[in-house]
Legacy VTK file of the C-alpha trace (Angstrom):
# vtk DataFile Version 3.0
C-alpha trace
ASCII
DATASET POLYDATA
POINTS 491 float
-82.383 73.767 -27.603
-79.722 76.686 -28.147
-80.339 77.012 -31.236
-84.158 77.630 -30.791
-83.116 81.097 -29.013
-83.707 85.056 -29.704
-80.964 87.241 -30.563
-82.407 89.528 -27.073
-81.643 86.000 -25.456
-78.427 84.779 -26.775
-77.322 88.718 -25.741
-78.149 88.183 -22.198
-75.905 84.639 -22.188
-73.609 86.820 -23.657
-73.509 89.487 -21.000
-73.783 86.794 -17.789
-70.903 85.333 -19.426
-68.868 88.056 -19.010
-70.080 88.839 -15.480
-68.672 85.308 -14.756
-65.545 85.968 -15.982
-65.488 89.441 -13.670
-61.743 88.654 -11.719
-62.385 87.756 -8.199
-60.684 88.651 -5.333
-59.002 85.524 -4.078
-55.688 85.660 -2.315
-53.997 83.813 -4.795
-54.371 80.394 -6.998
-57.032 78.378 -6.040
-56.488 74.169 -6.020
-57.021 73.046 -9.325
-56.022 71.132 -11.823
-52.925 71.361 -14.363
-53.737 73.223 -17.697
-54.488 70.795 -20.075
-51.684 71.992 -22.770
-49.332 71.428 -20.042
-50.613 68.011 -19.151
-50.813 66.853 -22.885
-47.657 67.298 -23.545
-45.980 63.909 -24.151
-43.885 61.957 -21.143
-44.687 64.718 -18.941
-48.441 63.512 -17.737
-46.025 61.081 -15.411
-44.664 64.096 -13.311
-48.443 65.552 -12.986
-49.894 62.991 -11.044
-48.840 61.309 -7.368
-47.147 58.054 -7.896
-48.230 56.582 -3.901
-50.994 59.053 -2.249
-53.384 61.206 -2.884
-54.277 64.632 -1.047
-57.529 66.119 -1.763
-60.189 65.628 -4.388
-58.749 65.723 -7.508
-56.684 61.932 -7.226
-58.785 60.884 -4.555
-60.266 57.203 -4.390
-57.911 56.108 -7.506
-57.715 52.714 -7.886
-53.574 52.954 -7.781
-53.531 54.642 -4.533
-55.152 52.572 -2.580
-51.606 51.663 -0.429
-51.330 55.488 0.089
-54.570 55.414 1.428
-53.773 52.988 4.189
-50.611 55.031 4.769
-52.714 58.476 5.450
-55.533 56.563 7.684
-52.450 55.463 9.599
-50.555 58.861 9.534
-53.983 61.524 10.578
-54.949 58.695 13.480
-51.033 59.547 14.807
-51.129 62.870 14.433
-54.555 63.469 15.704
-53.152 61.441 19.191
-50.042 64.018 19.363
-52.035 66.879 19.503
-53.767 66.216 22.740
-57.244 66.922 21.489
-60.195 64.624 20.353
-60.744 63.890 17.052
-63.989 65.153 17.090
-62.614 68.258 18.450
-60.569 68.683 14.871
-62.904 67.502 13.011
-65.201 70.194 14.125
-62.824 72.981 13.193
-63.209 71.748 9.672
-66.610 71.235 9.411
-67.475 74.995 11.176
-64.679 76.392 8.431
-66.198 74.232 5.513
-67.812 77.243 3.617
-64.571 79.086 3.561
-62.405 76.083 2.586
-64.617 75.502 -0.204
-63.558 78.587 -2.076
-60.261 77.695 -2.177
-60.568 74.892 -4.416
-61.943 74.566 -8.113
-65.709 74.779 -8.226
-65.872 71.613 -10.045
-62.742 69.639 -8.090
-64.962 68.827 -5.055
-68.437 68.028 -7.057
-66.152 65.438 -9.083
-65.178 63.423 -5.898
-68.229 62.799 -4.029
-70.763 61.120 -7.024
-70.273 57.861 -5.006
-70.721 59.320 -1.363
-73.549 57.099 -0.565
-71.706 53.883 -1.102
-69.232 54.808 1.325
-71.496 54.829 4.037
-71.732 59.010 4.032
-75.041 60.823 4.633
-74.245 63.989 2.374
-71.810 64.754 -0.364
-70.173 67.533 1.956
-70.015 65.082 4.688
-67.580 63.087 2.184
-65.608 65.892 1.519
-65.236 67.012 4.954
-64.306 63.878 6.063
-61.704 63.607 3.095
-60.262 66.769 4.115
-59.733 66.316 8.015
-57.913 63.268 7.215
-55.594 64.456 4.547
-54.804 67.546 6.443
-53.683 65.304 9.489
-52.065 62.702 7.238
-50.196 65.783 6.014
-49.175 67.310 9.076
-48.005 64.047 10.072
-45.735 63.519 6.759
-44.197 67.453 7.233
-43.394 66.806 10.728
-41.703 63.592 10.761
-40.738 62.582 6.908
-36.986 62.189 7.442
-34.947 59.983 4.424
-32.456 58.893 7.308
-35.250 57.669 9.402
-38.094 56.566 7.371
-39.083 54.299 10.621
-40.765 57.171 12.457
-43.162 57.118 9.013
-43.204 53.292 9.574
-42.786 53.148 5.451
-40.033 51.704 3.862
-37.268 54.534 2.309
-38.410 53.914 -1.336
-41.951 54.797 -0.187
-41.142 57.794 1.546
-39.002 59.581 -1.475
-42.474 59.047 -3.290
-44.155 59.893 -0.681
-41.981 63.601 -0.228
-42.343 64.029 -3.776
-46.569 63.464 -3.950
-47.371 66.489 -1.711
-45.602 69.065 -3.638
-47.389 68.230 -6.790
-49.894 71.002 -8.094
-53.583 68.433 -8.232
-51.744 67.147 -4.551
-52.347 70.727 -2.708
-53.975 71.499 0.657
-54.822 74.897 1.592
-52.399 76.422 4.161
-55.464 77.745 6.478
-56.874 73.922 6.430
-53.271 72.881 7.874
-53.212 75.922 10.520
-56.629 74.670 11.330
-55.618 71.287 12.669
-51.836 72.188 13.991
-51.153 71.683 17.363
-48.880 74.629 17.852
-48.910 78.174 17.031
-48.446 79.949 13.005
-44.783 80.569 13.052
-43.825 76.644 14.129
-45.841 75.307 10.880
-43.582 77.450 9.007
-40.792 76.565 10.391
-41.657 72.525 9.904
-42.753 73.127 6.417
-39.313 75.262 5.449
-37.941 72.030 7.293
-39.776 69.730 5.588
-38.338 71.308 2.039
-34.968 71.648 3.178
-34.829 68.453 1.063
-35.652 69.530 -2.324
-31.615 71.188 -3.252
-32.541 74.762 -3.428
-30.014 76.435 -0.959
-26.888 75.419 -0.018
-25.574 74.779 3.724
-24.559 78.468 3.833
-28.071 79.134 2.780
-29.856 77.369 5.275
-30.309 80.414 7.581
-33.154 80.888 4.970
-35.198 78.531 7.409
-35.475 81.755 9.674
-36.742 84.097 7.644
-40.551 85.297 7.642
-42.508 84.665 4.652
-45.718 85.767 3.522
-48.319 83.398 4.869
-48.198 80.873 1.589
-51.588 79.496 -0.258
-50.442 76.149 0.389
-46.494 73.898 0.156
-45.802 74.536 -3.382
-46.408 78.285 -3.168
-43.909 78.353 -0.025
-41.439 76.348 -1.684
-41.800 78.682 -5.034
-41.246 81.704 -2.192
-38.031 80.162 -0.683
-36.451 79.250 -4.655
-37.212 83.212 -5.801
-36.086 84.539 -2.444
-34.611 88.101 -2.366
-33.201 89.902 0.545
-32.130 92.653 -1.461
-35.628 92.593 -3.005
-37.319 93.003 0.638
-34.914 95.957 1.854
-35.881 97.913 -1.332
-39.511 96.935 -0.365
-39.182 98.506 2.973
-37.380 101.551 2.011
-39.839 102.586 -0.446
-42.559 102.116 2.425
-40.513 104.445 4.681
-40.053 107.045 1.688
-43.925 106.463 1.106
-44.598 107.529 4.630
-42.723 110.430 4.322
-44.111 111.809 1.358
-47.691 110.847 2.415
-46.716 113.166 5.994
-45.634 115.885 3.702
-49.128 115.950 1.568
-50.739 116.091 5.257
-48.582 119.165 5.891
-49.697 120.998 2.280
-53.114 119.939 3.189
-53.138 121.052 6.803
-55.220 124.839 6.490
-53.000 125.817 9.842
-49.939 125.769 7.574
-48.555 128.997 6.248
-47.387 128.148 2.758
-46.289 131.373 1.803
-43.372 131.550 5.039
-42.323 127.800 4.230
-38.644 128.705 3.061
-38.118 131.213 6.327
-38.653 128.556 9.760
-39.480 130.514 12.632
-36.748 130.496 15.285
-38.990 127.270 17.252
-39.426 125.452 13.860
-36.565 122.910 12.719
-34.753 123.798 9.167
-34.538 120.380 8.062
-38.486 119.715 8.433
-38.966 122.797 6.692
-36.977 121.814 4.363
-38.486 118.536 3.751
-41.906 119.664 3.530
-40.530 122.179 0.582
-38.862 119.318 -1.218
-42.360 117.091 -0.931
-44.007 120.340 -2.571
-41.189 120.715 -5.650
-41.798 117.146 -5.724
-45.495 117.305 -6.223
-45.854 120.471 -8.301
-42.856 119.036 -10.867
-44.224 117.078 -14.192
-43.789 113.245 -13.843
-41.085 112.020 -16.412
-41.182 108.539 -17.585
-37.905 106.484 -16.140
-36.004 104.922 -19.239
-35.547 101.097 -18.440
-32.505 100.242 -18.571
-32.899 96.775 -19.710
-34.964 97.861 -22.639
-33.012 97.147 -25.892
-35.283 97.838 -28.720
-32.134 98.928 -31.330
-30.288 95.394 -30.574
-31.649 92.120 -31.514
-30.420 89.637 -28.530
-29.770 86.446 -29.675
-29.668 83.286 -27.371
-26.619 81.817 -27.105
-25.401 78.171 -25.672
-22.140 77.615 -23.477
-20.038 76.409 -26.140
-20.433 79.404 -27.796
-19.512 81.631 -24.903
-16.702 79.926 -23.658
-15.443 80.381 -27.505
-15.989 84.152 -27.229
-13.752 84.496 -24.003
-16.683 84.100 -21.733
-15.724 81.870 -18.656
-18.031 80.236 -15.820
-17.876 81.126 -12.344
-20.391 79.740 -9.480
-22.400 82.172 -7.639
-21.872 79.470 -4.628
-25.590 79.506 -4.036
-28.551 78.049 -5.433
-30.712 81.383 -6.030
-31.853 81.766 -9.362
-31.804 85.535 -8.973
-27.954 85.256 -8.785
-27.227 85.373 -12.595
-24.623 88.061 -13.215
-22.044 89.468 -15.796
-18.843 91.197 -15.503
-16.244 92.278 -18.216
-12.851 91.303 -18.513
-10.260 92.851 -20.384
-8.741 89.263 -22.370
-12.241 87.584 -20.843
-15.474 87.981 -19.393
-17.274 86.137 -16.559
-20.711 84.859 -16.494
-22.078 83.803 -12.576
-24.447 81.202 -12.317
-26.268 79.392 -9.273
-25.499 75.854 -8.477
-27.877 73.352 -10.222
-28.936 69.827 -8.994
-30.112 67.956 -11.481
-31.463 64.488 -10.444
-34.621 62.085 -10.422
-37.280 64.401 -9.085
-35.854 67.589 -10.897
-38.037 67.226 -14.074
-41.827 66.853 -11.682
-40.513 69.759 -9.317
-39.897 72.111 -11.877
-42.808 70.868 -14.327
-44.872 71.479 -11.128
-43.776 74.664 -10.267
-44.458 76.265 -13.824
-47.763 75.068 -13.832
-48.768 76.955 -10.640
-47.403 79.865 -12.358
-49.192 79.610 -15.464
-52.452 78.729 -13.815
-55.221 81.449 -14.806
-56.075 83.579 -11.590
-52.162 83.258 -9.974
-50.811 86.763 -10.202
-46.941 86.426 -10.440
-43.545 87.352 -12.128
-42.965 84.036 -14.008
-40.019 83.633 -11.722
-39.720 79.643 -11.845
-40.821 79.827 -16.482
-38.037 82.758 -16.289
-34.964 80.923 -15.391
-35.627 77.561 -16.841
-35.754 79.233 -19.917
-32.427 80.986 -19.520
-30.905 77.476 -18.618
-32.631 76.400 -22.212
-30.977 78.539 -23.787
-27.122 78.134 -21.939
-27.803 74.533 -22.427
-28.322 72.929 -26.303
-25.673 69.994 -26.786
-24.349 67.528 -23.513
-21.081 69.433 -24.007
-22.659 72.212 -22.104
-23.862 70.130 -19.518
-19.827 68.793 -19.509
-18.871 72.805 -19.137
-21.108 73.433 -16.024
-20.126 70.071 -14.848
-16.343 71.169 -14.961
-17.414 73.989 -13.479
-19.263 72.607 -10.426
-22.174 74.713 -11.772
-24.199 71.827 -12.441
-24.567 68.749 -10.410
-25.468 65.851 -12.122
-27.119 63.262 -9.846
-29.476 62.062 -13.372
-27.280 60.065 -15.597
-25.936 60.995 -18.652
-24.575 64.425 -19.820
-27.040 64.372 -23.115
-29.923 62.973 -20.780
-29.606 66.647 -18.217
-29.520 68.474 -21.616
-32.763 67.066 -23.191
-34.551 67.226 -20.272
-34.210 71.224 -20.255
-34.375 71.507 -23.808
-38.042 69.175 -23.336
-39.435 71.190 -20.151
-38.733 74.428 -21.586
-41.276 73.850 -24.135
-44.308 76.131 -24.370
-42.989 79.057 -21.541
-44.273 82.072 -21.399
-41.145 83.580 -19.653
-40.475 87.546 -18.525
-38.137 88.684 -20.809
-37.048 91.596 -18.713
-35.526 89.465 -15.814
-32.315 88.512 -17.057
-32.497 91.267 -19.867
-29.605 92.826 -18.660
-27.198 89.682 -18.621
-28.366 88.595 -22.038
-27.659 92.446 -23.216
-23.989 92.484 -21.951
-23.250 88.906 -23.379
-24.324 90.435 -27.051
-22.206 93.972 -25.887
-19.037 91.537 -25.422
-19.928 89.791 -29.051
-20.399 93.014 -30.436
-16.552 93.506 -29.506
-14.625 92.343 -32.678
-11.361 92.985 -30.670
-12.792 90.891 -27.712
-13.939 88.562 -29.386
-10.369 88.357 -31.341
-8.343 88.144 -28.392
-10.786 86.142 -26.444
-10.252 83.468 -29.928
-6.615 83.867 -29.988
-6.466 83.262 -26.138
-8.941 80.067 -25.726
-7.103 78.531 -28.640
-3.387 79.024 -27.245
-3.902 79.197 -24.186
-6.798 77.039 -22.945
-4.297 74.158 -21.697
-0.963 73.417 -20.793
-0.307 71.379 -24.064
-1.488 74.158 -25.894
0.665 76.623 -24.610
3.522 74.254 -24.707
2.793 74.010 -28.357
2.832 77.963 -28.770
5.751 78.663 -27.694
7.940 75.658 -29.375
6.315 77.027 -32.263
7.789 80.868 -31.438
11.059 79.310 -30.769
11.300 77.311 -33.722
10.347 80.281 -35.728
13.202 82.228 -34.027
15.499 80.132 -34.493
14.757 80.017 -38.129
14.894 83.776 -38.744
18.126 83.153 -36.999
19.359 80.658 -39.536
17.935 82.603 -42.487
20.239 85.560 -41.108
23.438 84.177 -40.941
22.711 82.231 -44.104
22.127 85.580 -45.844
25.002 87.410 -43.642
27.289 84.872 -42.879
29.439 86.432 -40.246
33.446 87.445 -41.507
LINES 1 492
491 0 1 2 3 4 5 6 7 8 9 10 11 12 13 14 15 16 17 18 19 20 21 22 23 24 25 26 27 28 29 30 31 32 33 34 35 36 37 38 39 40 41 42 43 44 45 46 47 48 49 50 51 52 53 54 55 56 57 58 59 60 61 62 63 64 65 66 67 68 69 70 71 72 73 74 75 76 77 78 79 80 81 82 83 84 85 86 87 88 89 90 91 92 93 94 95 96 97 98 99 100 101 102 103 104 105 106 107 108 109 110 111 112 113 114 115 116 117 118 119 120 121 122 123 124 125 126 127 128 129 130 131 132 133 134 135 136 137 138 139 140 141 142 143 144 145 146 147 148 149 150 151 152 153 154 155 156 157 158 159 160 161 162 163 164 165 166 167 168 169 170 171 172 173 174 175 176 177 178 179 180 181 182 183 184 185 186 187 188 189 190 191 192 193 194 195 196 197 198 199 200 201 202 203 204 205 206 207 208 209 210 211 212 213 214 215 216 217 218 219 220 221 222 223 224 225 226 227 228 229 230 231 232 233 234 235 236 237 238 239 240 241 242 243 244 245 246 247 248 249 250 251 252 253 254 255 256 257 258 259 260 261 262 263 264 265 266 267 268 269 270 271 272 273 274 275 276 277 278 279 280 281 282 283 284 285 286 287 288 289 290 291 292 293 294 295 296 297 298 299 300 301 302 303 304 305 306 307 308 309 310 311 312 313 314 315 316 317 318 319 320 321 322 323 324 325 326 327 328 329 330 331 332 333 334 335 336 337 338 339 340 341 342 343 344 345 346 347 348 349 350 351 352 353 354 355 356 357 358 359 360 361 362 363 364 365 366 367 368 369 370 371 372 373 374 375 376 377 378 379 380 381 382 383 384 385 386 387 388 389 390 391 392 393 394 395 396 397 398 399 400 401 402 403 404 405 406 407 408 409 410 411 412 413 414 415 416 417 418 419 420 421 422 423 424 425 426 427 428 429 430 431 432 433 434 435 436 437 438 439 440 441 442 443 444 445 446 447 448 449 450 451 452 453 454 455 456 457 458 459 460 461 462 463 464 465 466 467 468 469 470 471 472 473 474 475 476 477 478 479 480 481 482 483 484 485 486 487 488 489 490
């Protein structure tokens, strides 16, 4: 039929096509599926898809799920009874808010779930989805506010059930929106957060000392996943800068108001009248100077376009003098590099590597990459920087030794293939750990360094070796001595 069409006509497919593809103003990623290069990839379609339940329309009503099912029927009716309100009370919030929770998913996600409405007794297709919806939301309400590993009888689910269960609903295709869940909660805003930052206290990524990180405010999150990406790439020093570029915003937007303001004399700004205070005055003239001087481009300092940066593994930088020192936290912002005279010192974050490692991580990158979620590639950024630390089991051994890493998986060779394998195909920010990677080619760049940093790690890097070092200086003493008195035998 295409084919049978005018050039005028295939022009005007051409030019709705592109006022489809106009960017919309969502808040952030919409639900939707993982991108199929990411998916196709093999062994890693496993850690993609929920291994118990379902939650929303993308896995919903597969055959392999059915137990999960039961478990959610189970979990919204219990929920639904804590709250104090009917269930046709709840329901009602989500069938009144339909229209908006409908563009927060995929337009073809909930189409693709209710083809078989009618034979499951439902009068309309967004009857089905409603329905689908209100329970899931309460079934996950239920799982956030109660999952516990040390008491998996409040879930009334055996403990092997529940770890699958914890690990389904922060899968990408397992999302919820986080205005469905404030919807049905029983409380206020700021106690979902707080049981959701609960509920992911679970997942390794702070340390006890970090745990005051349940306390802090967070934007309000699209759904789990994007509040558990928020806590990982956490910054307090980010948020202070944040602020005090507000407050100098303010104060350079009050002293454009004063320039503007006709009732201003501009030509007596540098003399203040006796009832005007200097340092106003003063800071109205600098917001001028400011103003009226020509905008110079800031030089980046991690730009490096003179130096090629190569990637190198931990084997190699121990060799080059370059020890390992734990940040003591689990932050992936807290990379860092500092020189030493004889040896340098590379600070990593603590790493806990175990059995659900490889589908959080795979899970997290694909809600980066997805098409309409704005973001800084935080999660793509460091994995790749572990890549390229990590190449051979003997660096898994160093950050072992180092209680860097902590290896809950199996093998040392197993924790290094599976970040060689899901560091395939990133798309990471090469500016965010620019400056580290910069320094570590500075210190190779440092014949002398590097020297001494050889001669040290090679007599000195143990006891025996040291041991042997010296009995070898002795022994070459004592032969000079020899040779001496052979030569000048004493009269």
């Amino acid at each position: 039929m295409s084919s049978n069409l005018t050039i005028e006509q295939r022009l005007e497919q051409l030019q709705k096509a592109k006022e489809r593809a106009q960017p919309q103003p969502p808040k952030g990623a919409k639900i939707q599926r993982v991108a199929h290069h990411l998916r196709d990839r093999k062994h890693f379609t496993k850690h993609y898809e929920p291994k118990l339940m379902s939650l929303g329309p993308i896995h919903h009503g597969a055959e392999k799920l059915q137990l999960g099912e039961q478990c959610k029927q189970r979990w919204a009716a219990t929920y639904i009874e804590s709250t104090g309100k009917t269930p046709q009370t709840l329901h009602k919030r989500v069938v009144d808010d339909f229209e908006n929770q409908k563009k927060l998913f995929d337009d073809d996600l909930l189409l693709a779930s209710t083809q078989q409405y009618q034979k499951q007794g439902f009068t309309t297709m967004e009857e089905k989805i409603q329905w689908m919806l209100f329970v899931d939301a309460c079934a996950l309400l239920q799982i956030l506010e109660h999952a516990n590993l040390h008491a998996p009888e409040k879930m009334k689910i055996k403990v092997d059930q529940l770890v699958l269960v914890m690990g389904d609903v922060l899968l990408l295709e397992n999302q919820l929106p986080f205005s469905l869940l404030k919807l049905l909660w029983k409380n206020d805003e700021s106690e979902l957060m707080k049981t959701m930052k609960k509920f992911l206290r679970c997942h390794h990524w702070a340390t006890k000392k970090e745990d005051m990180i349940i306390e802090t405010e967070f934007p309000e999150p699209n759904h789990l996943l994007d509040l558990q990406r928020s806590i990982i790439l956490y910054d307090p020093n980010k948020r202070k800068q944040t602020q005090n570029n507000d407050n100098q915003n303010q104060d350079t937007n009050k002293g454009n108001e004063a320039q503007n303001d006709p009732n201003i004399n501009m030509a007596n700004m540098g003399n203040p009248t006796p009832n005007e205070n200097p340092v106003q005055s003063w800071t109205i003239i600098n917001n001028i100077i400011r103003r009226c001087l020509p905008k110079t481009k800031r030089k980046n300092p991690n730009e490096n376009n003179d130096d090629m940066v190569t990637y190198r593994n931990i084997k190699e930088l121990k060799e080059a003098g370059i020890v390992l020192k734990s940040s003591k936290t689990r932050r992936p912002r807290d990379v860092s590099f500092s020189y030493g005279w004889i040896r340098s010192e590379l600070k990593l974050p603590e790493i806990v590597v175990d059995d659900t490692t490889a589908a959080t991580v795979l899970n997290l990158i694909a809600y980066e990459m997805c098409p309409d979620f704005e973001n800084d590639y935080g999660i793509c950024s460091y994995v790749s920087f572990l890549d390229s630390l990590i190449d051979h089991p003997d660096d898994v051994k160093a950050l072992r030794s180092e209680q860097i890493l902590l290896n809950s998986l199996g093998s040392d060779e197993e924790v290094a293939n599976l970040f060689n394998t899901i560091s395939t195909d990133l798309v990471p920010d090469m500016v965010k750990y620019a400056d580290v990677r910069n320094e570590i080619e500075k210190h190779y760049s440092d014949k002398s360094r590097t020297w001494l940093a050889l001669g040290y790690h090679t007599y000195f890097s143990n006891p025996w070796a040291i041991i042997a070092f010296h009995a070898a200086v002795v022994g070459l003493a004592l032969t000079f001595v020899q040779t001496w008195y052979t030569i000048h035998p004493p009269k």
